[in-house]
C-alpha positions as CSV (number, residue, x, y, z in Angstrom):
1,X,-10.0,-46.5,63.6
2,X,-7.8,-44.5,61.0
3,X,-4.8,-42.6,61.7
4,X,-5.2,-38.9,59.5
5,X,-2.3,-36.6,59.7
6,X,-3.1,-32.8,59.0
7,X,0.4,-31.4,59.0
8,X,3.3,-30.2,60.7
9,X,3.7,-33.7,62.5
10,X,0.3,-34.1,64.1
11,X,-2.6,-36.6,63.2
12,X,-6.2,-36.9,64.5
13,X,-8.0,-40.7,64.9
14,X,-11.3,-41.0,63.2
15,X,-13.5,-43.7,62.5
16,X,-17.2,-44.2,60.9
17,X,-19.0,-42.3,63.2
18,X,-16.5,-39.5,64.2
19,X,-14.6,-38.0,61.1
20,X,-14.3,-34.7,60.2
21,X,-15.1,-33.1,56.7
22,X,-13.6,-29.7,54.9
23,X,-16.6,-27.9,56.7
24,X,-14.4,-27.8,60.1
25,X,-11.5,-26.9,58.4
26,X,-13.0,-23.4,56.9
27,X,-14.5,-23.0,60.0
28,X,-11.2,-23.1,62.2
29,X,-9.9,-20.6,59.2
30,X,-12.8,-18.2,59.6
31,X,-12.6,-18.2,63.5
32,X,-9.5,-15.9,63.0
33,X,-8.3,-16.9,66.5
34,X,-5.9,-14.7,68.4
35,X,-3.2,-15.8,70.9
36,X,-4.5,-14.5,74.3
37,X,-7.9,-15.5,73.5
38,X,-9.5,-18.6,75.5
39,X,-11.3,-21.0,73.2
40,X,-13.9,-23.7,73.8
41,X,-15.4,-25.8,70.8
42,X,-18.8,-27.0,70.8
43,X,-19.4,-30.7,69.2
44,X,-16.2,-31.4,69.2
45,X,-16.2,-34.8,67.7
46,X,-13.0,-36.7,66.3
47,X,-11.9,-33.3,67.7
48,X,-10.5,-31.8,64.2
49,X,-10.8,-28.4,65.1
50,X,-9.2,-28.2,68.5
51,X,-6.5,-29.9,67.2
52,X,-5.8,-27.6,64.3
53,X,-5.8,-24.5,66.7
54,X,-3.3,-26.7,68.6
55,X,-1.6,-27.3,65.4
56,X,-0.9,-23.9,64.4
57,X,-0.6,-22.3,67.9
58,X,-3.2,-20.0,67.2
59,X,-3.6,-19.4,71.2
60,X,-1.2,-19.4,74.3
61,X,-4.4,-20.8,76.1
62,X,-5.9,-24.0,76.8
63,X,-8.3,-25.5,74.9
64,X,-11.6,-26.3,75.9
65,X,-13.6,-29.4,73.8
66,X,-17.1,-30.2,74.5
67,X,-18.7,-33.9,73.2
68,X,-21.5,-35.5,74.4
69,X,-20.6,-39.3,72.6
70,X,-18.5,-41.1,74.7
71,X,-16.8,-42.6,72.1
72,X,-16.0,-40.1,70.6
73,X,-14.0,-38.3,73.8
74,X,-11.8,-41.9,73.9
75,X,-11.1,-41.4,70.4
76,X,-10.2,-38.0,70.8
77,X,-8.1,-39.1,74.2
78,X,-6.1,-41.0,72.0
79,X,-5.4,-38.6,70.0
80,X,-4.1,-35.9,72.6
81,X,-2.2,-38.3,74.2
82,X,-0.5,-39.9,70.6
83,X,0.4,-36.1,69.9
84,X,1.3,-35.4,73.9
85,X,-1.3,-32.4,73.4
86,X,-3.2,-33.4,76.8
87,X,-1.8,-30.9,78.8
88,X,-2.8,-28.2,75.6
89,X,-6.5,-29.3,75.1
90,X,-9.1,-30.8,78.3
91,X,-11.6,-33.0,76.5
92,X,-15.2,-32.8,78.7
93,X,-17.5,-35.7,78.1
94,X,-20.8,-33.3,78.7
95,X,-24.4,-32.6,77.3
96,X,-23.5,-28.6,76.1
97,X,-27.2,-27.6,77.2
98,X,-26.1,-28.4,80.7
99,X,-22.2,-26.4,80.3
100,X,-23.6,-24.1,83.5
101,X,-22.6,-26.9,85.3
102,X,-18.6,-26.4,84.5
103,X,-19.0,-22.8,84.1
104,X,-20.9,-21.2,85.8
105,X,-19.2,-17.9,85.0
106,X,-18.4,-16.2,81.2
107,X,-14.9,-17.5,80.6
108,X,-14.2,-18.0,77.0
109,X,-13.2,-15.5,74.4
110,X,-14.4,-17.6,71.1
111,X,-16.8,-20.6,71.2
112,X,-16.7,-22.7,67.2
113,X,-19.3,-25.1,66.4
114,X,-19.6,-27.2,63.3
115,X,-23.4,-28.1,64.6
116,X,-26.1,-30.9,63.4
117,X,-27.0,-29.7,60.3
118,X,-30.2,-31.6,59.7
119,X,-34.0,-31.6,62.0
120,X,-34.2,-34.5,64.3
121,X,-36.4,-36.9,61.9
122,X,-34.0,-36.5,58.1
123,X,-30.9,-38.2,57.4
124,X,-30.8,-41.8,55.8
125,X,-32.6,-44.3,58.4
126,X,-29.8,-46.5,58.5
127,X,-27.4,-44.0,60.1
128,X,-25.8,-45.5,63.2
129,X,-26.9,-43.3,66.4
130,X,-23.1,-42.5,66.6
131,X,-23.4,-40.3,63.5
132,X,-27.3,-39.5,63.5
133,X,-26.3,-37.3,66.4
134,X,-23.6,-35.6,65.0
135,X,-25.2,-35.2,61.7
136,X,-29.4,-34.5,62.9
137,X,-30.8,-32.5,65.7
138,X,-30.8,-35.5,68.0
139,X,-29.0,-33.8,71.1
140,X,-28.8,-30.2,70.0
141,X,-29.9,-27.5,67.6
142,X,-28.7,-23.9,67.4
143,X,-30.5,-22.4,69.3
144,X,-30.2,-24.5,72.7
145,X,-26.1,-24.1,70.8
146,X,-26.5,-20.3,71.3
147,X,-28.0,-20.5,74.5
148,X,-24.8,-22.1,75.8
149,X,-22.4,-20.3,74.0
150,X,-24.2,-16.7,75.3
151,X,-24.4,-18.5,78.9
152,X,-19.9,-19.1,79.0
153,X,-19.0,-16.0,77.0
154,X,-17.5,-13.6,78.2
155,X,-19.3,-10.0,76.6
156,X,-18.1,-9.1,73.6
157,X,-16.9,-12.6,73.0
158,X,-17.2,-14.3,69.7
159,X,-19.3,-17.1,68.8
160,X,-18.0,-18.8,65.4
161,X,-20.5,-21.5,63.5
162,X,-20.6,-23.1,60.0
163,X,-23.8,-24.0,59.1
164,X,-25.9,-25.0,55.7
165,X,-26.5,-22.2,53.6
166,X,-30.5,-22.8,53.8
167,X,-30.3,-22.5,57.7
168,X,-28.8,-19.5,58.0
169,X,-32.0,-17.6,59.1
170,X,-32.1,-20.5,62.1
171,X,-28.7,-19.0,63.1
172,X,-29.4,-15.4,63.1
173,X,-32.3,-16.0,65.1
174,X,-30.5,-18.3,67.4
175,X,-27.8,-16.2,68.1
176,X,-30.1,-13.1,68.5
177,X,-32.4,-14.5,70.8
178,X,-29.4,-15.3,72.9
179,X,-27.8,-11.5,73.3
180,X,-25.2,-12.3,70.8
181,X,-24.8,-10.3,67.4
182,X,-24.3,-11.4,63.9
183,X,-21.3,-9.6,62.9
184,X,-19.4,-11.4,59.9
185,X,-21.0,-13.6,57.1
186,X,-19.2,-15.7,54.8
187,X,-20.4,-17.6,52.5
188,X,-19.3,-20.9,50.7
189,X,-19.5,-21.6,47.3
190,X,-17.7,-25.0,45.1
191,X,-17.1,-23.3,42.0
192,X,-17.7,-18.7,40.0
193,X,-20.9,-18.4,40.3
194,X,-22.5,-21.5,41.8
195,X,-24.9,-21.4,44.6
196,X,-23.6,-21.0,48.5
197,X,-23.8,-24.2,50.5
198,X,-22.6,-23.1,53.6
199,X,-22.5,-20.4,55.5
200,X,-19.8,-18.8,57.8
201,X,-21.1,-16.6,60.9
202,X,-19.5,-15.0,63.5
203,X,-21.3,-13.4,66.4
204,X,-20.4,-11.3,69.2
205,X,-22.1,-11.1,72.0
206,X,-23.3,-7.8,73.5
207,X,-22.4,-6.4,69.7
208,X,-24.1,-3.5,67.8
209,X,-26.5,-4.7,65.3
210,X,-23.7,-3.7,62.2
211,X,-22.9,-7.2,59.7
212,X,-20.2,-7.4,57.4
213,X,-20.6,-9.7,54.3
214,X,-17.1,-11.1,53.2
215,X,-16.1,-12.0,49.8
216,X,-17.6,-16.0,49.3
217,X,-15.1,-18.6,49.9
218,X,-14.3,-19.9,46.1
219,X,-13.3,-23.8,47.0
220,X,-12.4,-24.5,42.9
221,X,-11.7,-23.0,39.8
222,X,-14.2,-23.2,36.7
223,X,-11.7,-26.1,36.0
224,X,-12.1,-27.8,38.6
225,X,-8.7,-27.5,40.1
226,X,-8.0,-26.4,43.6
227,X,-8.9,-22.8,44.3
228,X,-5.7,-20.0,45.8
229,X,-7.7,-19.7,48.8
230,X,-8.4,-23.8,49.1
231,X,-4.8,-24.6,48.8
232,X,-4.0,-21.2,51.6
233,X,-6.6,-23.4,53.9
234,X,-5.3,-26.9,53.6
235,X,-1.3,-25.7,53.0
236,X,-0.1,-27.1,56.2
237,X,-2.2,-30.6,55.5
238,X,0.1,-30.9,52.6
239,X,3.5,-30.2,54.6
240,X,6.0,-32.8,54.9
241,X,6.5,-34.1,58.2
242,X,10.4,-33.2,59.3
């Protein structure tokens, strides 16, 4: 288990199977979350994203984190209580397809989701199930994603996901099929004029059928070196700890 600090005095524990890459820290950026707003976050892993919203006080309201792994909740339950953030963020150890169960009502405002990115059968074979799940279709896609963020949203709440570039039709349709609206595309590129790998989509559900495509997400210059944008996203991971 490794001990990663991400700024401003607080650290998240990882380990082989539950880590967390730069693809959950755009996403927390893009989710753009507001202080009275009531969050949930799907997948949660190592639980990277929660604790950045945690980090930066981007809500007054308790967190909600959803993870099906067992060991990845304990790992995360060290975390909250190493950072005495249990009281801040309720970890549920739950299959997402079933979140009816908890909630039977809408109750959140924003739902994030860094999903599996890859169909059940890819992914190198040697893979431990730990991260096979959280890297292939094992337990979840984005649709049956959708489906469970549409069934504890509240209308005209947003659902935030990253995704690979190539799947982005798969999310549309996902979120579609499940009353909730593509409104905000990003896309993101490594370097001017490179190819998107990933793509940044926010739905709302109940919206109007009206999509706003943001400038791409530059990560690097042409020389390689950090982009303005990159070091705006990862500024508080490079703060000093008081």
């Amino acid at each position: 288990m490794k001990k990663e600090d991400i700024g401003k005095n607080v650290f998240v524990y990882t380990d082989g199977d539950h880590s967390f890459t730069t693809d959950a820290i755009l996403l927390a950026d893009f989710a753009n979350v507001r202080k009275r707003e009531k969050l949930c976050d799907f997948g949660a892993g190592c639980g990277i994203i929660p604790m950045i919203f945690a980090r930066d006080e981007a809500t007054n309201e308790e967190i909600t984190a959803v993870e099906i792994q067992e060991d990845a909740c304990e790992i995360f339950k060290k975390t909250l209580a190493e950072n005495h953030l249990e009281e801040r963020i309720k970890i549920l150890n739950f299959d997402l397809k079933n979140i009816r169960e908890i909630f039977p009502s809408p109750t959140f405002d924003v739902v994030t989701m860094n999903p599996p990115y890859f169909e059940k059968d890819s992914g190198k074979q040697s893979e431990t199930p730990g991260r096979k799940i959280a890297r292939c279709e094992v337990m979840c896609d984005v649709f049956s994603a959708a489906k469970s963020a549409s069934d504890v949203l509240k209308f005209s709440g947003r659902f935030v996901v990253c995704h690979r570039a190539e799947r982005l039709c798969d999310v549309f349709e996902a979120m579609r099929r499940n009353g909730i609206e593509p409104k905000r595309l990003r896309h993101v590129i490594n370097f001017p004029g490179s190819a998107p790998y990933l793509a940044l989509v926010e739905g709302r559900k109940g919206g109007k059928n009206k999509l706003t495509t943001e400038p791409p997400l530059v990560l690097y210059n042409g020389d390689k070196t950090p982009s303005e944008e990159y070091l705006r996203i990862y500024s508080p991971f490079f703060e000093k700890d008081e």
